[in-house]
mmCIF file of the N, C-alpha and C atoms, coordinates in Angstrom:
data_MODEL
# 
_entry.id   MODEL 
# 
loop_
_atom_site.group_PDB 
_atom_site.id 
_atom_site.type_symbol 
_atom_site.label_atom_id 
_atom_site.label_alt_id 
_atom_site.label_comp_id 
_atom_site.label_asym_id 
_atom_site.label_entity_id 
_atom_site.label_seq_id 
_atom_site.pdbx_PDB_ins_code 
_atom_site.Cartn_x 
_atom_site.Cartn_y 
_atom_site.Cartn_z 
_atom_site.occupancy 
_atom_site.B_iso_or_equiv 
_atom_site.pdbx_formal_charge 
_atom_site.auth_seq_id 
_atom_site.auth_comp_id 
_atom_site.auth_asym_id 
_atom_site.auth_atom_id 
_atom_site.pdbx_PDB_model_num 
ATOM 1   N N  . UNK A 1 1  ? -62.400 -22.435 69.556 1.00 0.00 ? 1  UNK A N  1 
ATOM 2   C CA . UNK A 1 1  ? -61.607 -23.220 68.626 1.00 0.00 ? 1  UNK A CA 1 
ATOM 3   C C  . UNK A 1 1  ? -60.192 -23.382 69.178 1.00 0.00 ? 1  UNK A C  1 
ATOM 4   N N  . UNK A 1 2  ? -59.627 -24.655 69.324 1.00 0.00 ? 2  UNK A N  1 
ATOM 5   C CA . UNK A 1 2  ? -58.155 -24.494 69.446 1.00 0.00 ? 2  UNK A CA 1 
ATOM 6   C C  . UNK A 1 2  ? -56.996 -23.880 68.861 1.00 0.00 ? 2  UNK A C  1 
ATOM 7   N N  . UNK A 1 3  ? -56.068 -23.862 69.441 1.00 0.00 ? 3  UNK A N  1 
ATOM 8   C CA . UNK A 1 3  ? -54.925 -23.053 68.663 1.00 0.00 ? 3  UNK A CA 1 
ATOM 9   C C  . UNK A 1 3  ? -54.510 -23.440 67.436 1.00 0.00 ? 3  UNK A C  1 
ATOM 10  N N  . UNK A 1 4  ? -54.349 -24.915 67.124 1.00 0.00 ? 4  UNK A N  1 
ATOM 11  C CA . UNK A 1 4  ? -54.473 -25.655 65.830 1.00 0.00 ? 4  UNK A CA 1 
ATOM 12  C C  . UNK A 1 4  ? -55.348 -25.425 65.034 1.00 0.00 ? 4  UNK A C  1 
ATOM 13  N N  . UNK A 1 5  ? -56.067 -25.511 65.005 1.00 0.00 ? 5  UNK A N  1 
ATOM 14  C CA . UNK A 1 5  ? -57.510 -25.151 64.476 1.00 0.00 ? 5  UNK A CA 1 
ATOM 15  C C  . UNK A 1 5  ? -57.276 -23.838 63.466 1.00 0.00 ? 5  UNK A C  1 
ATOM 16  N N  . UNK A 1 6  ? -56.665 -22.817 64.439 1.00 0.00 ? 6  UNK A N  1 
ATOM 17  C CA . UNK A 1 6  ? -56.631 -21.214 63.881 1.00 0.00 ? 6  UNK A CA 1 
ATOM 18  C C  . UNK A 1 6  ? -55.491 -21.475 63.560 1.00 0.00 ? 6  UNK A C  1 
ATOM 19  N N  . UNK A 1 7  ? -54.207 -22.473 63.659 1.00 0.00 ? 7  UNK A N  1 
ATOM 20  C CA . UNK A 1 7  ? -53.283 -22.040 62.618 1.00 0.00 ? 7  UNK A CA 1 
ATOM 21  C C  . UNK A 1 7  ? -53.218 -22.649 61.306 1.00 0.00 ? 7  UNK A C  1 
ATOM 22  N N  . UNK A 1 8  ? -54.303 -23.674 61.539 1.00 0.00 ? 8  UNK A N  1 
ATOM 23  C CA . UNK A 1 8  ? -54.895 -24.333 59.780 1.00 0.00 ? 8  UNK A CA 1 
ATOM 24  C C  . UNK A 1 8  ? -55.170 -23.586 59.126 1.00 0.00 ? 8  UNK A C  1 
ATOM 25  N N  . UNK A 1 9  ? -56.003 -22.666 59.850 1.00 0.00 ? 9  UNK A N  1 
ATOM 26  C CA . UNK A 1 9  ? -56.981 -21.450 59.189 1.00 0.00 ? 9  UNK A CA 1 
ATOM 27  C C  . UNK A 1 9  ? -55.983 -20.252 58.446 1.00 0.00 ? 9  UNK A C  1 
ATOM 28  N N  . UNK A 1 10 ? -54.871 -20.319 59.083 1.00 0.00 ? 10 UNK A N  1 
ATOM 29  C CA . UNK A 1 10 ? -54.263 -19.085 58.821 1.00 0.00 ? 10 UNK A CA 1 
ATOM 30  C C  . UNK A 1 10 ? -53.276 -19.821 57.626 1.00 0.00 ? 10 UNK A C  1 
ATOM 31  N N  . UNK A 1 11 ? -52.798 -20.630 57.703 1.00 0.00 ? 11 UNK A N  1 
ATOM 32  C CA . UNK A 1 11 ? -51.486 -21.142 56.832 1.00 0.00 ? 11 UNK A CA 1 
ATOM 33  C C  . UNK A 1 11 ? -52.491 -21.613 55.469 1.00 0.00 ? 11 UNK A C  1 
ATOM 34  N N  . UNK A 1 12 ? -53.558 -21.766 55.556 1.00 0.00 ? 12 UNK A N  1 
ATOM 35  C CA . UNK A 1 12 ? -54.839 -21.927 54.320 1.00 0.00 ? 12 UNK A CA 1 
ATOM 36  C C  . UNK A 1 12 ? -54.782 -20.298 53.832 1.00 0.00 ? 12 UNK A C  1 
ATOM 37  N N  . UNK A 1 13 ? -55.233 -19.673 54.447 1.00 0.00 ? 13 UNK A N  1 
ATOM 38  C CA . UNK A 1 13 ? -55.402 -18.172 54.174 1.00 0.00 ? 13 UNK A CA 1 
ATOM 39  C C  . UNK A 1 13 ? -54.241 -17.376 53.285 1.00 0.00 ? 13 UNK A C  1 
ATOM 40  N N  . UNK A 1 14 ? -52.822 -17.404 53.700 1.00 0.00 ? 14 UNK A N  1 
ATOM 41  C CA . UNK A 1 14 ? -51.859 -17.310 53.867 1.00 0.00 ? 14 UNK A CA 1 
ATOM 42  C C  . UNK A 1 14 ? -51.541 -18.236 52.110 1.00 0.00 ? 14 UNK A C  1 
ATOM 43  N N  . UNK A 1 15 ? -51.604 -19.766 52.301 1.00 0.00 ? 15 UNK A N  1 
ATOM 44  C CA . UNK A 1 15 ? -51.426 -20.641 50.967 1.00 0.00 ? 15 UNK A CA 1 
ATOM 45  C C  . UNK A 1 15 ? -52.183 -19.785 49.491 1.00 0.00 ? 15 UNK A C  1 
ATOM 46  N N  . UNK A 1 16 ? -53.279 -19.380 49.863 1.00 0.00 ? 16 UNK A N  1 
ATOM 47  C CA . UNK A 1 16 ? -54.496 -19.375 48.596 1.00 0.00 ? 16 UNK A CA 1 
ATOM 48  C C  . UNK A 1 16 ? -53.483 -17.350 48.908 1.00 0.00 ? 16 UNK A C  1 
ATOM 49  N N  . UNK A 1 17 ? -53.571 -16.576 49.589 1.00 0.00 ? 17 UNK A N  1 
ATOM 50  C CA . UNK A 1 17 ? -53.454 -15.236 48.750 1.00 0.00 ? 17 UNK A CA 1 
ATOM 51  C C  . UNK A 1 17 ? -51.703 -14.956 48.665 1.00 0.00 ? 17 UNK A C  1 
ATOM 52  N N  . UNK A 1 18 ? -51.121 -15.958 49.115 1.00 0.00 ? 18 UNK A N  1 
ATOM 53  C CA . UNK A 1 18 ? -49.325 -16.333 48.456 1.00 0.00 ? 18 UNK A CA 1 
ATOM 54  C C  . UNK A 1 18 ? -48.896 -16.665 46.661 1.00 0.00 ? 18 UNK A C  1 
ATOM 55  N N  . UNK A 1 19 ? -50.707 -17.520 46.721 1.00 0.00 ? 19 UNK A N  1 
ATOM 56  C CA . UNK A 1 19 ? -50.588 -18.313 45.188 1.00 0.00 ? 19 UNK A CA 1 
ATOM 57  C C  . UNK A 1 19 ? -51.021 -17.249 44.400 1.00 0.00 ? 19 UNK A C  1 
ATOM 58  N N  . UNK A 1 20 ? -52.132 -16.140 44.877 1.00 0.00 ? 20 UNK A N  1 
ATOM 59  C CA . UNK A 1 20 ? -52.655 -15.336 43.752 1.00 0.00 ? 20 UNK A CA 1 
ATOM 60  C C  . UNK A 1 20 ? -51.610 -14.470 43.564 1.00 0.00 ? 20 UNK A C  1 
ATOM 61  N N  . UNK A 1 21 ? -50.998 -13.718 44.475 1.00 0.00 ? 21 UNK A N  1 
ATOM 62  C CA . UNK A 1 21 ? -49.911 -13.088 44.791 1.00 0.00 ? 21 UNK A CA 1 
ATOM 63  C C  . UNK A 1 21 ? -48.422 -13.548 43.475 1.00 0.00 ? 21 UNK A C  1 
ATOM 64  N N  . UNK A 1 22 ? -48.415 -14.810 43.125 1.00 0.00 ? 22 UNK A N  1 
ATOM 65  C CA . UNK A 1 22 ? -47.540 -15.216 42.880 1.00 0.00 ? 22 UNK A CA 1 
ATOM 66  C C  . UNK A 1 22 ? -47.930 -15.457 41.164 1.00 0.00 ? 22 UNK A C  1 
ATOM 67  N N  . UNK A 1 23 ? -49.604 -15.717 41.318 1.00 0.00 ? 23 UNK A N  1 
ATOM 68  C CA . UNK A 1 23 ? -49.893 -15.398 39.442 1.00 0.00 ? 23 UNK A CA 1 
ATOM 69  C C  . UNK A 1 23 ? -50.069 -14.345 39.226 1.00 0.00 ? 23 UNK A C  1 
ATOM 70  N N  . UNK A 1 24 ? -50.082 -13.303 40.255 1.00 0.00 ? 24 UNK A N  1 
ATOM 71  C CA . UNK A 1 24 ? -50.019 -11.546 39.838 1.00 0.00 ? 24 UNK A CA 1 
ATOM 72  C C  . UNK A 1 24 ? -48.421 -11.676 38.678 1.00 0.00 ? 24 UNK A C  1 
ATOM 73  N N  . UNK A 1 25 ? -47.982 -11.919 39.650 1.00 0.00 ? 25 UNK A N  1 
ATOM 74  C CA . UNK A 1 25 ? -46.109 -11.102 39.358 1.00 0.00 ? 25 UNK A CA 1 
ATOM 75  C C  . UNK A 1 25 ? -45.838 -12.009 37.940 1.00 0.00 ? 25 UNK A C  1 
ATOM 76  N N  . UNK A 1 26 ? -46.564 -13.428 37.985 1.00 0.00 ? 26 UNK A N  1 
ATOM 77  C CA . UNK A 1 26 ? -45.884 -13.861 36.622 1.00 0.00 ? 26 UNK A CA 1 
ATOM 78  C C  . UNK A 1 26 ? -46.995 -13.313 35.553 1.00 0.00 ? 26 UNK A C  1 
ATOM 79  N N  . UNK A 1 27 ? -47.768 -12.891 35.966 1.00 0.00 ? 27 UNK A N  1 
ATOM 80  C CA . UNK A 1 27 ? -48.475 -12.483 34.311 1.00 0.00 ? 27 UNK A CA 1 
ATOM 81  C C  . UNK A 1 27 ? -47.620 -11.945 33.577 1.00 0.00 ? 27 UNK A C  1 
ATOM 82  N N  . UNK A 1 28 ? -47.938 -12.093 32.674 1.00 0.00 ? 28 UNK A N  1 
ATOM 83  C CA . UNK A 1 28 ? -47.263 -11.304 31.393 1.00 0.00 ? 28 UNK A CA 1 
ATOM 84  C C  . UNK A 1 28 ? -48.083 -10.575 29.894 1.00 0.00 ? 28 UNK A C  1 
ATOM 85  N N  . UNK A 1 29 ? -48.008 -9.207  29.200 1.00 0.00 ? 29 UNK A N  1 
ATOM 86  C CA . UNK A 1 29 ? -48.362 -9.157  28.035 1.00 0.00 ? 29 UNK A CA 1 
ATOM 87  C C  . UNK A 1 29 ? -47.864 -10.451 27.256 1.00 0.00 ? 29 UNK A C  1 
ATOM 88  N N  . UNK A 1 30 ? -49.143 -10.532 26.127 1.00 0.00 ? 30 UNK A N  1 
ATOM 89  C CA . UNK A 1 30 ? -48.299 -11.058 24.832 1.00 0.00 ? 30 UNK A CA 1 
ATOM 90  C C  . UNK A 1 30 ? -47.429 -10.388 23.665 1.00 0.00 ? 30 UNK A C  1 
ATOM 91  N N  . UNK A 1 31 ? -46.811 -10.933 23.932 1.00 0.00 ? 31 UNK A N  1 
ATOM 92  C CA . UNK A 1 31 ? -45.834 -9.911  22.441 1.00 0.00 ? 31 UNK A CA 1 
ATOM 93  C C  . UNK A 1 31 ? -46.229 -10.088 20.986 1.00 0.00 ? 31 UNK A C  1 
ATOM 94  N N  . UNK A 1 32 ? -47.452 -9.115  20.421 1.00 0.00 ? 32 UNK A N  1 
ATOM 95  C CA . UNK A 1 32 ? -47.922 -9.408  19.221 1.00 0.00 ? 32 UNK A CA 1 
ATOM 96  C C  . UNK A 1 32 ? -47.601 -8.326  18.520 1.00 0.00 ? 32 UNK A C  1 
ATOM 97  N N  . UNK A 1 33 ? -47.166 -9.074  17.161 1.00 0.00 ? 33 UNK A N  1 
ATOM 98  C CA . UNK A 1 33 ? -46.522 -7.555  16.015 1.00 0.00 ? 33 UNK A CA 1 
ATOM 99  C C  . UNK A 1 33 ? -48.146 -6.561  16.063 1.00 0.00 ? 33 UNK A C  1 
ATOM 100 N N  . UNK A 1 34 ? -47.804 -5.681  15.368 1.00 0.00 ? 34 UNK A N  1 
ATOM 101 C CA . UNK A 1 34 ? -48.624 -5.476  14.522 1.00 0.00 ? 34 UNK A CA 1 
ATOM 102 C C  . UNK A 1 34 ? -49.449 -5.917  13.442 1.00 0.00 ? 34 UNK A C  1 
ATOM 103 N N  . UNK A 1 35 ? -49.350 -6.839  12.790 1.00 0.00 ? 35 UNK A N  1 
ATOM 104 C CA . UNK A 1 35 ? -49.930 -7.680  12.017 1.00 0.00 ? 35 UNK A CA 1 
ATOM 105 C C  . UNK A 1 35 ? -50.546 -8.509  12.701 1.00 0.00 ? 35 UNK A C  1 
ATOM 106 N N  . UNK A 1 36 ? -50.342 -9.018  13.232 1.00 0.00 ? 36 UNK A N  1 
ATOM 107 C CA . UNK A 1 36 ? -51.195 -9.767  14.300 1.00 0.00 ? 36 UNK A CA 1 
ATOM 108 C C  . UNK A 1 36 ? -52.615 -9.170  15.027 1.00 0.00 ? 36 UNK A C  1 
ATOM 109 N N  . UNK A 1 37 ? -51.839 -7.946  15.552 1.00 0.00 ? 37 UNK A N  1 
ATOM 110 C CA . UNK A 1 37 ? -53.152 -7.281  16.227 1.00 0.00 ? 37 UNK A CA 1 
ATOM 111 C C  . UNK A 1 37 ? -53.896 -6.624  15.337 1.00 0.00 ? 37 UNK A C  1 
ATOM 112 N N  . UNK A 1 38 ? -53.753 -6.236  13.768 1.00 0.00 ? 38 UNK A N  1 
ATOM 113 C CA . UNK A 1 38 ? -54.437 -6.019  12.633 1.00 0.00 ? 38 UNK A CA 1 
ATOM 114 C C  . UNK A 1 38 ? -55.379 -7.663  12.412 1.00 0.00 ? 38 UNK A C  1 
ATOM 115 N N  . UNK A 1 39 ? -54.922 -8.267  12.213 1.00 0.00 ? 39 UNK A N  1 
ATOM 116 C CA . UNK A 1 39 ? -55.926 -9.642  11.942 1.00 0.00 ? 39 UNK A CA 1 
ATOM 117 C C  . UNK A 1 39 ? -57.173 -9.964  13.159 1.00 0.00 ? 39 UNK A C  1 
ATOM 118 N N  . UNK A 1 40 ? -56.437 -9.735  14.002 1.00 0.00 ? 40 UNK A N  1 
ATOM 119 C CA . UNK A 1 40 ? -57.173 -9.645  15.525 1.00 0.00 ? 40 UNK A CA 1 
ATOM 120 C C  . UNK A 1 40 ? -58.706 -8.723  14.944 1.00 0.00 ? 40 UNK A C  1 
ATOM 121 N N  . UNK A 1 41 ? -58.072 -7.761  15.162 1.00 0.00 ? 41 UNK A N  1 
ATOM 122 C CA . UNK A 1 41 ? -59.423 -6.222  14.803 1.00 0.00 ? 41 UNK A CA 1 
ATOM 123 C C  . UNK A 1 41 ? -60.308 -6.761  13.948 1.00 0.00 ? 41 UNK A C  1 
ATOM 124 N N  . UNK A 1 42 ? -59.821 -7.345  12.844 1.00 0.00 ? 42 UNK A N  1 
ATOM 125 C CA . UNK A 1 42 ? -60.169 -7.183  11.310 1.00 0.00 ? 42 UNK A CA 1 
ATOM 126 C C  . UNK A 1 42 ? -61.638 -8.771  11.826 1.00 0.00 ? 42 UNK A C  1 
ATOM 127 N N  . UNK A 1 43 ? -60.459 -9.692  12.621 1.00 0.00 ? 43 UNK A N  1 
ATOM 128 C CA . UNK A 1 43 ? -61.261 -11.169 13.694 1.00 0.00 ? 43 UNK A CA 1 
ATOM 129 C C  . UNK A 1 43 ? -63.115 -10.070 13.949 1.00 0.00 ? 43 UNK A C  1 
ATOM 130 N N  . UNK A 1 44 ? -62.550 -9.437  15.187 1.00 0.00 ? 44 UNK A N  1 
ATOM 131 C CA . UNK A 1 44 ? -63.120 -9.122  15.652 1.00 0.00 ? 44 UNK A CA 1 
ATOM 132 C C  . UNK A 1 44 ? -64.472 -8.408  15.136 1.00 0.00 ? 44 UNK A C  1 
ATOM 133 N N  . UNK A 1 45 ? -64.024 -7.587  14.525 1.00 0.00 ? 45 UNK A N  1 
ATOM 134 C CA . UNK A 1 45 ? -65.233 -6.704  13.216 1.00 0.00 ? 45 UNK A CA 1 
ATOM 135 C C  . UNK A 1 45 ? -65.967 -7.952  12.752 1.00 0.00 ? 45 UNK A C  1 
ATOM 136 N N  . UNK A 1 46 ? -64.932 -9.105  12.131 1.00 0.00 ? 46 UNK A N  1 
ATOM 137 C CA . UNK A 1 46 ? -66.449 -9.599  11.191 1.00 0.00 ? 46 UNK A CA 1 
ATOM 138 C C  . UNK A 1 46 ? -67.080 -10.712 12.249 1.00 0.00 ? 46 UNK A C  1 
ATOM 139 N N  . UNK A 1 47 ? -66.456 -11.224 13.457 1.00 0.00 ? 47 UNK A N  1 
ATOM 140 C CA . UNK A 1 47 ? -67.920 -11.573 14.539 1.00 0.00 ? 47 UNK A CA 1 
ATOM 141 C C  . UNK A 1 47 ? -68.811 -10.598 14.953 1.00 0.00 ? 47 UNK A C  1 
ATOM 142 N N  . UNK A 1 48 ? -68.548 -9.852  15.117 1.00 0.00 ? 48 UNK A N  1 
ATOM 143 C CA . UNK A 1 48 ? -69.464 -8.122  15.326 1.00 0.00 ? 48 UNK A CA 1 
ATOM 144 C C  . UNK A 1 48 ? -70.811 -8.411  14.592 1.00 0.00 ? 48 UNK A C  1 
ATOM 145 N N  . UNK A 1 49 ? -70.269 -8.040  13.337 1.00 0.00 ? 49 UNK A N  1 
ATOM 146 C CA . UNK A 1 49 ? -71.144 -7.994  12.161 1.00 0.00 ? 49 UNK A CA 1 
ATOM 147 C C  . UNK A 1 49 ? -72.223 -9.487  12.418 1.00 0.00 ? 49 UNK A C  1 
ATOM 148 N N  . UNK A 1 50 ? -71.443 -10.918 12.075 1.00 0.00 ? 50 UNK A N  1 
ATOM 149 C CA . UNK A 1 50 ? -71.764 -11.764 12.475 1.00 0.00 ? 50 UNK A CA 1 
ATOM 150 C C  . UNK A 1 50 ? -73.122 -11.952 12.875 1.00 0.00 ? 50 UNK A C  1 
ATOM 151 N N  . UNK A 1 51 ? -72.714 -11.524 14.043 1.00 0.00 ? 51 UNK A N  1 
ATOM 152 C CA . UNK A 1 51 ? -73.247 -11.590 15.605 1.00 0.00 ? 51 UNK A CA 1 
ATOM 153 C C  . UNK A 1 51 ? -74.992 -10.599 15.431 1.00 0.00 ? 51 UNK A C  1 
ATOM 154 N N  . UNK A 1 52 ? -74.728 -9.487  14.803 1.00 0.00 ? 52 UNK A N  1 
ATOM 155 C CA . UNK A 1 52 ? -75.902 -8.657  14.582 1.00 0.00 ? 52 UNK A CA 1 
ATOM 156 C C  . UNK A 1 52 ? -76.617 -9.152  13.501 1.00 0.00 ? 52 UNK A C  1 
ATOM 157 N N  . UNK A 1 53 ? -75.916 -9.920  12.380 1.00 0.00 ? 53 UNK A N  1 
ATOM 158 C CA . UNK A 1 53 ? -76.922 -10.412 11.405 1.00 0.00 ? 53 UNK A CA 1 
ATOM 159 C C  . UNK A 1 53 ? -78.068 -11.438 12.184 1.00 0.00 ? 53 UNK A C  1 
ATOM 160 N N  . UNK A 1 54 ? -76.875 -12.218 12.828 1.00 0.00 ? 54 UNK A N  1 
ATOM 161 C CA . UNK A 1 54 ? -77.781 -13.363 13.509 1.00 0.00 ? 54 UNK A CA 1 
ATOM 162 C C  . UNK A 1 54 ? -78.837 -12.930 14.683 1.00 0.00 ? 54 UNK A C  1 
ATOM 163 N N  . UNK A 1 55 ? -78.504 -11.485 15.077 1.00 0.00 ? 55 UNK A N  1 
ATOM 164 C CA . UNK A 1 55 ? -79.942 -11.255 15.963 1.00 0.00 ? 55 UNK A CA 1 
ATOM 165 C C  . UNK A 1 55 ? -80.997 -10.700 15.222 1.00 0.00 ? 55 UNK A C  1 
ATOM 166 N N  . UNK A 1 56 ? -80.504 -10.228 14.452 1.00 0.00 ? 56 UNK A N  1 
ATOM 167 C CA . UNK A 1 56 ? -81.687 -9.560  13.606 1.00 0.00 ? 56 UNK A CA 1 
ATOM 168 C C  . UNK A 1 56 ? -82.728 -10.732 12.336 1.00 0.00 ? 56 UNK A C  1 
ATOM 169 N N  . UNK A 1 57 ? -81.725 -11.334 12.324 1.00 0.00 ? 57 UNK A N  1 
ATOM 170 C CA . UNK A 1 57 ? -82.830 -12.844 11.439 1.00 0.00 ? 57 UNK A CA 1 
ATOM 171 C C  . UNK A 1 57 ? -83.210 -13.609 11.723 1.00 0.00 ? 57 UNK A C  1 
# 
């Protein structure tokens, strides 16, 4: 392969784990009260439930 060739390869390589690299550092938590993450749970429980009625009938 030419020298071009391998520095496509590398500045590709280089592009794609710069970008993941770069949505690492901006992630962020969400900032949810408590009330929030109470409704969440409370969400969550009754698809649960939901979810088992509907396999069982």
């Amino acid at each position: 392969m030419p020298w071009f060739a391998w520095l496509i390869l590398i500045l590709a390589f280089g592009s794609v784990i710069g970008s993941l690299m770069l949505l690492r550092d901006s992630a962020k938590k969400l900032p949810l009260s408590p009330e929030q993450l109470e409704r969440i749970r409370q969400r969550n429980v009754e698809l649960d439930a939901k979810e088992r009625k509907e396999d069982r009938g």
